[in-house]
C-alpha positions as CSV (number, residue, x, y, z in Angstrom):
1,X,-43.9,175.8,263.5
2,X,-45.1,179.2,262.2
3,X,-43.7,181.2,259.6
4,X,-42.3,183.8,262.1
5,X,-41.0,181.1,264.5
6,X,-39.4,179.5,261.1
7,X,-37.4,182.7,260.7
8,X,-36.4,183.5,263.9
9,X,-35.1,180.1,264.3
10,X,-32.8,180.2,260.9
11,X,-32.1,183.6,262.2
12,X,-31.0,182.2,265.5
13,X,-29.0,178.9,263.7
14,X,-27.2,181.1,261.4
15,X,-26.0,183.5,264.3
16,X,-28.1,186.7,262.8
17,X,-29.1,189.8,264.8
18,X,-28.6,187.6,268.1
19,X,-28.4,189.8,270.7
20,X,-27.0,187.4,273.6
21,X,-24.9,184.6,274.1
22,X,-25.7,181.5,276.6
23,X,-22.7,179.8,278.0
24,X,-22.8,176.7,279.7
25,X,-19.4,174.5,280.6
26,X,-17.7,175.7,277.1
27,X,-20.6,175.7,274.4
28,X,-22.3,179.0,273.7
29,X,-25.0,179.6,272.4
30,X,-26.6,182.9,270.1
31,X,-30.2,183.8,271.0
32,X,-32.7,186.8,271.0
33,X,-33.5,188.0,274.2
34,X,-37.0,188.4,273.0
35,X,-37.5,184.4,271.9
36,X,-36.4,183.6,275.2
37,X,-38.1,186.3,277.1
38,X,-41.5,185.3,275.5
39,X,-40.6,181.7,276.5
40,X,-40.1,182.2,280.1
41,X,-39.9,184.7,282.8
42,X,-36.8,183.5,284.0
43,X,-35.2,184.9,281.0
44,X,-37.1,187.9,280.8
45,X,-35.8,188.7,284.6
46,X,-32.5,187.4,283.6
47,X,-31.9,189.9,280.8
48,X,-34.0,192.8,282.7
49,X,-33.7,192.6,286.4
50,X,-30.5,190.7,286.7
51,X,-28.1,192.6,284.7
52,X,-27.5,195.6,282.5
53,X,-29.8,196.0,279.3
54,X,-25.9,195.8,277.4
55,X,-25.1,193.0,278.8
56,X,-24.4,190.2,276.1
57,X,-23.1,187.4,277.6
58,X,-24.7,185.2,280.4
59,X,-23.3,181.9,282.5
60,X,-25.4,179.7,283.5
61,X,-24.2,176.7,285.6
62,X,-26.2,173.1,287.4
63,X,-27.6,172.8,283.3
64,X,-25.8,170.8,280.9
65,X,-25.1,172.1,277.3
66,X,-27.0,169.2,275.7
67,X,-30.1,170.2,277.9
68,X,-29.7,173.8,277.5
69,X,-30.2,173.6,273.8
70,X,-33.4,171.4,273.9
71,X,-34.7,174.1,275.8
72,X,-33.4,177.2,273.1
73,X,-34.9,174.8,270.8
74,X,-38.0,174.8,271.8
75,X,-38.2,178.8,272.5
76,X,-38.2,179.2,268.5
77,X,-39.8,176.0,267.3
78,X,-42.2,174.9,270.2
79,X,-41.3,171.5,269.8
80,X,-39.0,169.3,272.6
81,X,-38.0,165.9,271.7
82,X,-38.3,163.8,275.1
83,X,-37.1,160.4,275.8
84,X,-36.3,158.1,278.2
85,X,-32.6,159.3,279.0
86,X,-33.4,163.3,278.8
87,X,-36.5,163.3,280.7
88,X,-35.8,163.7,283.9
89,X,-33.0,166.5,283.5
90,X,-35.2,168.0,281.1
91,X,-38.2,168.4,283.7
92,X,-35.8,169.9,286.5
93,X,-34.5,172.0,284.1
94,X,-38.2,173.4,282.7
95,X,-39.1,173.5,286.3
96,X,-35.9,175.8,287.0
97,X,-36.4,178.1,284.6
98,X,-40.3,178.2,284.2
99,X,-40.5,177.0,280.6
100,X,-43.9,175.5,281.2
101,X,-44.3,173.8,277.7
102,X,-41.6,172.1,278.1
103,X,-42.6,170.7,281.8
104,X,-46.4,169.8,279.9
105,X,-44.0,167.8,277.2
106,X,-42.5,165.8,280.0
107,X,-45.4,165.4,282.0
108,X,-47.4,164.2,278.8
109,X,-44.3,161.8,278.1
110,X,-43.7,160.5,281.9
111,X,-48.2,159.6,282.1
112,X,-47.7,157.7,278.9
113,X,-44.9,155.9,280.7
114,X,-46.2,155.2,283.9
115,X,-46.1,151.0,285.2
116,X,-47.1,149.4,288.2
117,X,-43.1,149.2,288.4
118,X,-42.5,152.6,287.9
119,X,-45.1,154.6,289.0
120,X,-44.1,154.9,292.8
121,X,-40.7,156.2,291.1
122,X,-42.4,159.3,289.2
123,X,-44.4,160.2,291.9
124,X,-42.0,160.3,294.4
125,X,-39.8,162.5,291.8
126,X,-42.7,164.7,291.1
127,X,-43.3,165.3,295.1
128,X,-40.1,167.7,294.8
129,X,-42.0,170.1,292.0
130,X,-44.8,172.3,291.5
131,X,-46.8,170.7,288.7
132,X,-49.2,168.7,291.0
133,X,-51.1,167.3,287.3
134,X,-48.6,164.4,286.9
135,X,-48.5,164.1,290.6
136,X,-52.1,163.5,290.9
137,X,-52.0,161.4,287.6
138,X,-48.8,159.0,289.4
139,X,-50.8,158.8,292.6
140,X,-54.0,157.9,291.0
141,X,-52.4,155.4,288.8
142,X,-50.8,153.7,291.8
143,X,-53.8,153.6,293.3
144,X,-55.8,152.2,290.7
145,X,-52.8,149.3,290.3
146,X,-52.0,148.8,293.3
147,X,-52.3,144.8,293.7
148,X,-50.0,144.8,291.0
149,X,-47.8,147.5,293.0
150,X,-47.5,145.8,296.1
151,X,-46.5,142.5,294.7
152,X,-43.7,143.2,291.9
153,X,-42.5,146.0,292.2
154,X,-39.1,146.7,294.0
155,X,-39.9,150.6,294.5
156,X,-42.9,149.6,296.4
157,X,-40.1,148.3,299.5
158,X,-38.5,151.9,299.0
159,X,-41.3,153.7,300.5
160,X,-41.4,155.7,304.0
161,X,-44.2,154.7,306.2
162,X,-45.4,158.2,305.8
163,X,-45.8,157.6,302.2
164,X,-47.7,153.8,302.8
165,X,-49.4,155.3,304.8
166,X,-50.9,158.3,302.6
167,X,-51.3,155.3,300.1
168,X,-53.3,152.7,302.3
169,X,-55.8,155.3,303.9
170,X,-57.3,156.4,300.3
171,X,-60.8,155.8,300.3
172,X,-59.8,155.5,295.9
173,X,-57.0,152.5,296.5
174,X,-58.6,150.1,294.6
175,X,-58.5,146.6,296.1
176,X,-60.7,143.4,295.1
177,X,-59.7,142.2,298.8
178,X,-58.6,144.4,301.2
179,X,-56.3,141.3,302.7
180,X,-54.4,142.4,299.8
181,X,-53.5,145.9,301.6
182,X,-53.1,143.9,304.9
183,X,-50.5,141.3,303.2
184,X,-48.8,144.5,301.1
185,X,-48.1,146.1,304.8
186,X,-46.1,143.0,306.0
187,X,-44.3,142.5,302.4
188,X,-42.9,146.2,303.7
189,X,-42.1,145.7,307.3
190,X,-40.4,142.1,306.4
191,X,-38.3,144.0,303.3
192,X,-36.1,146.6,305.9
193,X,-34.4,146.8,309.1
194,X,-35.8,146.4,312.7
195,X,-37.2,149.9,312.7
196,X,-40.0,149.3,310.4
197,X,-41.5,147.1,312.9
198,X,-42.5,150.5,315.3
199,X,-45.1,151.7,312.4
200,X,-46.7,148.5,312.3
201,X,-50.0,149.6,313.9
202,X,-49.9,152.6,312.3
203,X,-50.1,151.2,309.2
204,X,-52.4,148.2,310.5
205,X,-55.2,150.9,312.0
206,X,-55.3,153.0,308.3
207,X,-56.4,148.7,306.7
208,X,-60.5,148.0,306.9
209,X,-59.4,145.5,309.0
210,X,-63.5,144.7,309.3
211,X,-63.9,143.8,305.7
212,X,-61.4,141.0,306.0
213,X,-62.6,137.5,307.1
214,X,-62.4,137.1,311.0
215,X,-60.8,133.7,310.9
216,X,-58.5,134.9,308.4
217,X,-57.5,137.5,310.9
218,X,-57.1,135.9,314.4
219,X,-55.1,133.1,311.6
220,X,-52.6,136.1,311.2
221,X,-52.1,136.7,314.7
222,X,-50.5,133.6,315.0
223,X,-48.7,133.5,311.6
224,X,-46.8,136.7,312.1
225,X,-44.7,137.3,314.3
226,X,-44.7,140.8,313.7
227,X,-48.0,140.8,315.0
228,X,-47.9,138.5,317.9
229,X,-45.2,140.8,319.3
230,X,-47.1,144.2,319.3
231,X,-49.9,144.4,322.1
232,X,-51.1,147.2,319.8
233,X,-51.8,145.2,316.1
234,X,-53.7,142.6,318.5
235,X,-55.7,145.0,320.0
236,X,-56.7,146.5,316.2
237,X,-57.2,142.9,315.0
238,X,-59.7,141.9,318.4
239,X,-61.6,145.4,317.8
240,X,-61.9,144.3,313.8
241,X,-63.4,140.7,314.5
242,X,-66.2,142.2,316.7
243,X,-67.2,144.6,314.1
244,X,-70.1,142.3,312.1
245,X,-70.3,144.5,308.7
246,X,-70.0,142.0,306.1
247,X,-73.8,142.2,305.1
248,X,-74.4,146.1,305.9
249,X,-74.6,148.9,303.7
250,X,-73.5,152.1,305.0
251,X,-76.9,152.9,307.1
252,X,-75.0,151.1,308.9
253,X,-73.6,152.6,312.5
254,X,-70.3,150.5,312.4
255,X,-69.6,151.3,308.8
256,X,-68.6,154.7,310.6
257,X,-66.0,153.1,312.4
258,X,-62.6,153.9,310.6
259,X,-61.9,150.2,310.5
260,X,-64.2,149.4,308.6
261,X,-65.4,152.3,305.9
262,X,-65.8,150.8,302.6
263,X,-63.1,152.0,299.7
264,X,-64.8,153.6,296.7
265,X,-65.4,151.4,294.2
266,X,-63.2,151.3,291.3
267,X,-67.1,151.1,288.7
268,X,-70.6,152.1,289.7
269,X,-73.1,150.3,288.0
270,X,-76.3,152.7,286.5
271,X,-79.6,151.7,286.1
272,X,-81.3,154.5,283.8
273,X,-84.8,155.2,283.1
274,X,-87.6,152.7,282.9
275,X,-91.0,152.6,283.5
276,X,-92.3,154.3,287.0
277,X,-88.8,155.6,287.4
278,X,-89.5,159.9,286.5
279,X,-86.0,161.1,287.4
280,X,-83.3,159.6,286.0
281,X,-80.7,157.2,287.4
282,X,-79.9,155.0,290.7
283,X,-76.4,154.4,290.9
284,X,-75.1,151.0,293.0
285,X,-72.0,151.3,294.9
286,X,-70.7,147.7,295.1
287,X,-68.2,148.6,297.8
288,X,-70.9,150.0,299.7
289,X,-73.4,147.3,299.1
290,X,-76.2,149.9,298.5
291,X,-77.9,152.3,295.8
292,X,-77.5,155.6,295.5
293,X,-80.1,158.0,293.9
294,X,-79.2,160.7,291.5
295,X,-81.8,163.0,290.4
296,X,-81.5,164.6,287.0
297,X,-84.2,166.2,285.0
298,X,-82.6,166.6,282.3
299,X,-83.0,163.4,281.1
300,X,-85.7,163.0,278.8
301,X,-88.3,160.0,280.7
302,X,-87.3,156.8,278.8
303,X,-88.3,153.1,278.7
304,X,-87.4,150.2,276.6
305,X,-84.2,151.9,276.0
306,X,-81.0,151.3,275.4
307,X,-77.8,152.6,277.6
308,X,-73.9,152.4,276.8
309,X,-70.6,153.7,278.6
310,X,-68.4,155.3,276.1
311,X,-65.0,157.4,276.3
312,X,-66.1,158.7,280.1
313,X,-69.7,159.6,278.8
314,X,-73.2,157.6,279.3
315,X,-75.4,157.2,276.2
316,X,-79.6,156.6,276.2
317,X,-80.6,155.7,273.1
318,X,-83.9,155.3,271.4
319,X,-87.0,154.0,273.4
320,X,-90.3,155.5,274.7
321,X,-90.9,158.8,276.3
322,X,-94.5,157.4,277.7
323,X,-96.0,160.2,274.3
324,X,-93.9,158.2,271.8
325,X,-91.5,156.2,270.5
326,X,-88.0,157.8,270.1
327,X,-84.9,158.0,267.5
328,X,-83.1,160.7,269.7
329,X,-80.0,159.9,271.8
330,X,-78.6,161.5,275.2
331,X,-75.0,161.8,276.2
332,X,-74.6,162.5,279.8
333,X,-70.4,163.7,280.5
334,X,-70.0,162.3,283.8
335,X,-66.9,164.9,284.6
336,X,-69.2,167.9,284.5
337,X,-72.6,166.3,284.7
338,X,-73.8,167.9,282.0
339,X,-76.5,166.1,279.3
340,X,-75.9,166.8,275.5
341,X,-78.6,165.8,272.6
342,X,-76.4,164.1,269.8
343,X,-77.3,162.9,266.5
344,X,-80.7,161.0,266.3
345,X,-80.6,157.9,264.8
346,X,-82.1,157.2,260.9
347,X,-84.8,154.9,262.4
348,X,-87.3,155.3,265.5
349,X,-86.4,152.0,268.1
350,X,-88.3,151.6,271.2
351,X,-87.5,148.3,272.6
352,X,-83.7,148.6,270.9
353,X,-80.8,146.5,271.7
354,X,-77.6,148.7,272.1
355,X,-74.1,147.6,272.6
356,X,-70.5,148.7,272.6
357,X,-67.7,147.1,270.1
358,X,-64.3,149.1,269.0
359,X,-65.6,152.4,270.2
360,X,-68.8,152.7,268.4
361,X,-72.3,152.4,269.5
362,X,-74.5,149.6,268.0
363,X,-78.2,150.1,267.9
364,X,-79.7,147.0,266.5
365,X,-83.9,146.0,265.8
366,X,-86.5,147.4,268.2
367,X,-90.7,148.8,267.0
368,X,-90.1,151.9,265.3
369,X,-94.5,152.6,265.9
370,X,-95.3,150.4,263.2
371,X,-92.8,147.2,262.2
372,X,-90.2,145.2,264.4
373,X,-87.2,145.8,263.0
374,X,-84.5,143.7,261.6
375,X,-82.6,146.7,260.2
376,X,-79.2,147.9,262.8
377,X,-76.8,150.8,262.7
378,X,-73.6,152.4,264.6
379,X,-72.6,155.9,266.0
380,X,-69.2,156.8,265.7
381,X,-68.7,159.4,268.9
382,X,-65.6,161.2,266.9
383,X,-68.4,162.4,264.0
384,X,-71.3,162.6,266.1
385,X,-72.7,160.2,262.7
386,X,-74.7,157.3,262.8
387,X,-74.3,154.7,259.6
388,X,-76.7,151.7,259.0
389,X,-74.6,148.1,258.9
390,X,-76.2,145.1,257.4
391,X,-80.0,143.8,258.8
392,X,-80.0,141.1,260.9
393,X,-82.0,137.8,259.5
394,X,-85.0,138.2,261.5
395,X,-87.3,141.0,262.7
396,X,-86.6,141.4,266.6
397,X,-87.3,143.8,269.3
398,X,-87.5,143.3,272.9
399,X,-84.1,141.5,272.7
400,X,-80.8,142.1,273.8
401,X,-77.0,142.2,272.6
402,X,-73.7,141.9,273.7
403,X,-70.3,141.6,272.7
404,X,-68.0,139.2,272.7
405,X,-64.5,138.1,271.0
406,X,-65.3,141.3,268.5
407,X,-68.2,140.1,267.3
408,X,-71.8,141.3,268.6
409,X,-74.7,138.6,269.9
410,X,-78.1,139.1,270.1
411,X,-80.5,136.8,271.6
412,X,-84.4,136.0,272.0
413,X,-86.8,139.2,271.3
414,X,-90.0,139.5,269.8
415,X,-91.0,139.9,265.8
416,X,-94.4,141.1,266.4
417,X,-95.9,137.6,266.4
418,X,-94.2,135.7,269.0
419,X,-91.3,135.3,271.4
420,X,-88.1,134.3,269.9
421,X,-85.8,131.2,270.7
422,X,-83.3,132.3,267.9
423,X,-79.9,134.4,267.9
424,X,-77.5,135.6,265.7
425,X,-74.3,137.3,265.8
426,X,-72.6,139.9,263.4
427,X,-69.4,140.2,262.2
428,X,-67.9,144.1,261.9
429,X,-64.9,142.7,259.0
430,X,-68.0,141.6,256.8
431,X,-70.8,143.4,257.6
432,X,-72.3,140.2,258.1
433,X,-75.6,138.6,260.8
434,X,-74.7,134.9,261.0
435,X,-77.4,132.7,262.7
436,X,-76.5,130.7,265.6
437,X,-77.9,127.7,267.4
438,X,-81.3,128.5,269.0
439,X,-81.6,129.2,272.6
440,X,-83.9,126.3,274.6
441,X,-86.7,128.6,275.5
442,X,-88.3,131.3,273.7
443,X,-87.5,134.6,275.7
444,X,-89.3,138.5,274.9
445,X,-87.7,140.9,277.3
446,X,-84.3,138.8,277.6
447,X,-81.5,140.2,279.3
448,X,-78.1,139.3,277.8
449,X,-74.2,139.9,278.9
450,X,-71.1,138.7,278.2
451,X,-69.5,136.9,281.5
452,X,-66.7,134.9,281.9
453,X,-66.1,133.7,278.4
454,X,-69.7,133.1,278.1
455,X,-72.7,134.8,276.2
456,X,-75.1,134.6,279.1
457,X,-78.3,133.3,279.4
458,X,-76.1,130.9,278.9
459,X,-73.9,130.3,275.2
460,X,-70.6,129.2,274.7
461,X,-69.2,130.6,271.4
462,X,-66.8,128.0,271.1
463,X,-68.9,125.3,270.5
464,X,-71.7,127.0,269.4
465,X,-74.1,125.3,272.2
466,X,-76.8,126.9,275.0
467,X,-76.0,125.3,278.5
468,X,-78.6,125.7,281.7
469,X,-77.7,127.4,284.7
470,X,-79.6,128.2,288.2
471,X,-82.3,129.8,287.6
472,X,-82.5,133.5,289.1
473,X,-84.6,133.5,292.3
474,X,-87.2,135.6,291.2
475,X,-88.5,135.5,287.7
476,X,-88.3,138.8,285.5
477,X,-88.2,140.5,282.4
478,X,-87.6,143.6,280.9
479,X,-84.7,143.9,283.3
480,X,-81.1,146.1,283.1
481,X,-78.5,143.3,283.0
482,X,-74.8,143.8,283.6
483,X,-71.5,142.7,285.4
484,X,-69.1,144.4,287.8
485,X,-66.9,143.0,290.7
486,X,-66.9,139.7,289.0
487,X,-70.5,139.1,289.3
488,X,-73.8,139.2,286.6
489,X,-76.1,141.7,287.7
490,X,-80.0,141.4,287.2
491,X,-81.8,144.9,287.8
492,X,-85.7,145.7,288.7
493,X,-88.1,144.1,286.0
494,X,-91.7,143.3,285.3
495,X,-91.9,139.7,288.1
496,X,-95.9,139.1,286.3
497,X,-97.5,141.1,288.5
498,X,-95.8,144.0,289.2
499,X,-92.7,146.0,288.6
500,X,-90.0,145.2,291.2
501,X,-87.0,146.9,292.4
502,X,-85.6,143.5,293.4
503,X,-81.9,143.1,292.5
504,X,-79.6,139.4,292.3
505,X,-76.4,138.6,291.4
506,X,-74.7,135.4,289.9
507,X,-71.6,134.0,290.8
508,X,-69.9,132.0,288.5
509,X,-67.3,130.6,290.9
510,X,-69.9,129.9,293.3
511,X,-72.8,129.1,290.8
512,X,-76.0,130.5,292.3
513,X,-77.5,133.9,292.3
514,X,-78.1,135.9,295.8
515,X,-80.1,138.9,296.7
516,X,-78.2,142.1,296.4
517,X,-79.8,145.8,298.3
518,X,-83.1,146.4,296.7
519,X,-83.0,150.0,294.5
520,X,-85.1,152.9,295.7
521,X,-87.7,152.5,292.8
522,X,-89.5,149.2,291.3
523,X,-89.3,149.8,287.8
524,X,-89.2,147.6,284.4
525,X,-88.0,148.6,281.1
526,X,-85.1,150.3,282.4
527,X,-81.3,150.1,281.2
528,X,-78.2,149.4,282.8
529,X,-74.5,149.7,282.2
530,X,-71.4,150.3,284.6
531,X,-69.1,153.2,284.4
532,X,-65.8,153.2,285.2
533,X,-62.2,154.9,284.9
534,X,-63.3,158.3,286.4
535,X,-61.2,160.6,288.5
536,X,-64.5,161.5,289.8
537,X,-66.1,158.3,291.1
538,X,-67.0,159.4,294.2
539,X,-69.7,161.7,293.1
540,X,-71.7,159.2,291.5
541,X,-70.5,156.8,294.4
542,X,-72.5,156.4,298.1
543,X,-71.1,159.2,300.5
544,X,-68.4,158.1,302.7
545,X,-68.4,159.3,306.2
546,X,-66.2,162.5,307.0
547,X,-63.8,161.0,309.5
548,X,-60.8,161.8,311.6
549,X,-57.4,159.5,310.6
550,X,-58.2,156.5,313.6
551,X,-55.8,156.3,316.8
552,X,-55.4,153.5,319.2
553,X,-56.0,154.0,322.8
554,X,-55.8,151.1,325.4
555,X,-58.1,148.9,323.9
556,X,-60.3,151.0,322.2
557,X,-60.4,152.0,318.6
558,X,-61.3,155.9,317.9
C-alpha cells in the first residue's frame, strides 16, 4: 500500500472528511467519492450521473454488507482477501460494479484452484461473465484433463449436449485414445433421462470415430444398446470402419474427412540444428504421424549441440557453427517466436551434453577446440547466470545425459583417445560425479533418455546394472534422442555412410522399435527435445484441415 492510499484509508476508517455513506441491509459505510470513483466507473456514474453532486447517502441492494466492504477495502488498500466461501459472490459482485482488480484477484485465485472435479463448474460459472481469461483458462484446463474429467467427476454428467459437444469437437482435447471420448459420450447418455438418447449421433459424428480400432467399433454396436437402436450411430460407425487411416499422415485425402482429423497433440517433439540442416528446426506432430518444417533464420547454424525445453522457452547451447566451436546459448520463446542471445557459458563445448534437473540447465563435458572436457556447469533462467558444479571423473564429449530420480546420468562419449564404455552420475545435494557400472559396449555419439524408470541404452538405477534390448533397426549415431506419447524416439544420425533422416521409435510395452515418417532433411549432429504445455501448440503443430462441423445424411458422412 502507498503512503497516500495509507492515509486515505485511516482517513476512511476513522470517519474523516468522508463525503458519502454506503448502505446496504443496515451497515453503512463512510467513503470518499474520489477513492471509489478512481476504483470503478460504476461509482464514478453513481455519484455523477445518477444523482445530485449533494447527495450523501446511497442504497445499494442484491450485495451483502460483508461483500461490500471487501470491495471499499480494496478501493484504498488495493488488496482483496479471497477464499473459498467469498469467491464466488465476490466475482459477481466485481463484475457488477466494474472493479476489475478485484475480478483479476478472483480469477487468479479460481486458476490456482481449478481440478478435474471442478473445472467444468468454473467454467460453466464464468460463461455468464465478461472476463473470457479464466474462461479460456477453465476450458483449456478441461481439455488438457479431460480423461480424468470424464471418468470422476460428477459435474462432467451435468453438462448440456451443447456443451459436450463444444468439448468433444476441439481439435486441443487431449486424448491418448480417442475410445476414451467415445466411452465419455455413453457415461453421459447412460447418466440422464430418455432424452439424452436423441443427441446421440450428434455427439457420435463430432468423435474420430476413424482413429479407433475397427473391431473395437462394430464390438460397440452390439454392446450398446444405445447404439443398436439408432439407424443413425450405425451408419457413423460403418462409414468410420471403411476409412483405413491408421498408418497415414495428413497428405492423406481421408484424413480430411471430419471423422477422422487428428486432435493436436498435447507435445511436439523438435529436432534442432545439425549438420546439413541450414534453417533451423522440424517439428514432429505425433497425432499427425508426420514432420512439420519450420524455418527460422535466426538461429545461429549449430551441430553437436545441445537443446533443452525450459519454462515455455527452447534452449541451443554450445556446439559448432561449421567456423567454430561455440560457448553462446539461444532461447527461442515459443509464444511470440522470437530468439534471444542469453548468457554464454564460462567454457566453449562443442559436442556438450545438456540436460534439465529442478529448473536449471546442465551443460556437462564436450571439446572446447583444444581438450575434452571433464569440467560441467548450470544456468539458472531466473539470473540469466551460469555457475560451474563439480567435474565429472573423466574427460568426455560426444556423450549424452539425462535425468533421472534427481540425479543427472551421463553415458559413453569420447576423451580424445577412445570411445568410452563408462558412466557416471551426479548428485545436485553434494555437488558430487559418482561412477557407475560400465556400459557393455564402448559408445561415441550415444544417445541417452530416461524411459520408463530406466536410463536408456539400457540402465536400471536400482540395481546399478546395463540390460540389452532390441537393437534399433538401423544403426546410428550422433542422433537427437527423446520420448513423447509413451515411446523413445531416435532422430536422423550419421548410419556409416551417410547422414539419414530416418526416424524409429521403441515401445516398451511392445519391446521393438518401428519406423516412424522420415523428416524432411537427413542430418546428424542435431538435437532434440519435446515441448509441451503451450496454449499455442498448434502453430508449431502440422496444419489441420479447415472444416465444416460434419452432418449425417442417409448413409453418407459430410
Amino acid at each position: 500500500m502507498s503512503l497516500s492510499s495509507s492515509v486515505y484509508n485511516e482517513l476512511c476508517l476513522r470517519k474523516q472528511l468522508c463525503d458519502a455513506v454506503i448502505k446496504v441491509d443496515n451497515a453503512e459505510f463512510h467513503v470518499h467519492k474520489v477513492i471509489l470513483c478512481n476504483c470503478s466507473i460504476y461509482f464514478r456514474a453513481l455519484f455523477n450521473r445518477w444523482s445530485s453532486p449533494d447527495n450523501r447517502l446511497y442504497e445499494i441492494s442484491s450485495v451483502s454488507a460483508a461483500v461490500m466492504k471487501l470491495v471499499i477495502g480494496f478501493a484504498y488498500t488495493n488488496f482483496v482477501p479471497v477464499t473459498h466461501k467469498n469467491v464466488q459472490e465476490l466475482f459477481v459482485t466485481a463484475d457488477r460494479f466494474n472493479v476489475m482488480g478485484i475480478i483479476e484477484a478472483c480469477s487468479d485465485f479460481l486458476e490456482e484452484q481449478l481440478t478435474p472435479h471442478n473445472c467444468i463448474g468454473i467454467w460453466r460459472f464464468t460463461d455468464s461473465y465478461y472476463y473470457p481469461e479464466i474462461k479460456n483458462k477453465a476450458f483449456r484446463f478441461l481439455l488438457n484433463h479431460f480423461e480424468e474429467v470424464a471418468t470422476t467427476s460428477e459435474e462432467f454428467l451435468l453438462l448440456s449436449a451443447q456443451e459436450l459437444c463444444k468439448i468433444i469437437e476441439s481439435d486441443q482435447l487431449i486424448v491418448k485414445k480417442e475410445k476414451t471420448v467415445f466411452e465419455a459420450i455413453l457415461r453421459w447418455v447412460s447418466g440422464s433421462t430418455e432424452e439424452r438418447r436423441e443427441h446421440i449421433s450428434l455427439l457420435l459424428s463430432k468423435v474420430r470415430l476413424a482413429l479407433m480400432p475397427p473391431e473395437y467399433i462394430m464390438k460397440s454396436v452390439d454392446d450398446y444398446e444405445v447404439i443398436k437402436s439408432s439407424e443413425e450411430c450405425q451408419t457413423l460407425l460403418y462409414r468410420a470402419t471403411m476409412l483405413d487411416i491408421r498408418t497415414k499422415d495428413l497428405s492423406s485425402s481421408n484424413v480430411c474427412c471430419p471423422l477422422a482429423r487428428p486432435r493436436l497433440p498435447a507435445a511436439v517433439l523438435f529436432a534442432i540444428g545439425g549438420q546439413s540442416r541450414t534453417d533451423g528446426i522440424e517439428a514432429y506432430d505425433v497425432c499427425a504421424n508426420c514432420w512439420v518444417k519450420l524455418t527460422d533464420n535466426e538461429l545461429t547454424p549449430r551441430a553437436y549441440h545441445g537443446t533443452a525445453f525450459l519454462n515455455g522457452s527452447v534452449y541451443c547451447v554450445g556446439g559448432f557453427d561449421n567456423v567454430e566451436q561455440l560457448n553462446t546459448v539461444q532461447r527461442l520463446d515459443l509464444d511470440t517466436h522470437t530468439w534471444q542471445e542469453v548468457a554464454p557459458m564460462h567454457s566453449i563445448r562443442c559436442h556438450v551434453s545438456i540436460t534439465v534437473l529442478d529448473g536449471y540447465i546442465y551443460a556437462v563435458g564436450g571439446h572446447d577446440g583444444d581438450n575434452w572436457l571433464l569440467t560441467a556447469e548450470r544456468y539458472k533462467p531466473r539470473t540469466n547466470q551460469w555457475a560451474l558444479i563439480a567435474s565429472m571423473n573423466t574427460q568426455r564429449g560426444d556423450a549424452c545425459c539425462t535425468t533421472l530420480h534427481g540425479k543427472i546420468y551421463i553415458c559413453g562419449g569420447f576423451n580424445g583417445r577412445e570411445c568410452l564404455s563408462t558412466a557416471e552420475c551426479y548428485t545436485p545435494e553434494t555437488n558430487q560425479w559418482t561412477m557407475i557400472a560400465c556400459m557393455g559396449n564402448r559408445r561415441g555419439g550415444i544417445g541417452v533418455v530416461t524411459y520408463a524408470g530406466y536410463v536408456f541404452a539400457a540402465y536400471n538405477p536400482d540395481t546399478d546394472t546395463w540390460s540389452d534390448m532390441p537393437s534399433m533397426v538401423q544403426r546410428r549415431s550422433n542422433f537427437g534422442i527423446a520420448v513423447i506419447d509413451d515411446r523413445l524416439f531416435v532422430v536422423g544420425g550419421f548410419n556409416g555412410l551417410s547422414t539419414t533422416a530416418g526416424v524409429e521409435s521403441y515401445n516398451i510395452g511392445a519391446d521393438h522399435w518401428s519406423y516412424v515418417p522420415d523428416m524432411k532433411i537427413s542430418c546428424s549432429a542435431l538435437s532434440c527435445c519435446v515441448v509441451y504445455g503451450l496454449t499455442n501448440i498448434a502453430e508449431y503443430a502440422a496444419p489441420r484441415p479447415s472444416l465444416e462441423v460434419s452432418e449425417v445424411e442417409g448413409d453418407k458422412v459430410i
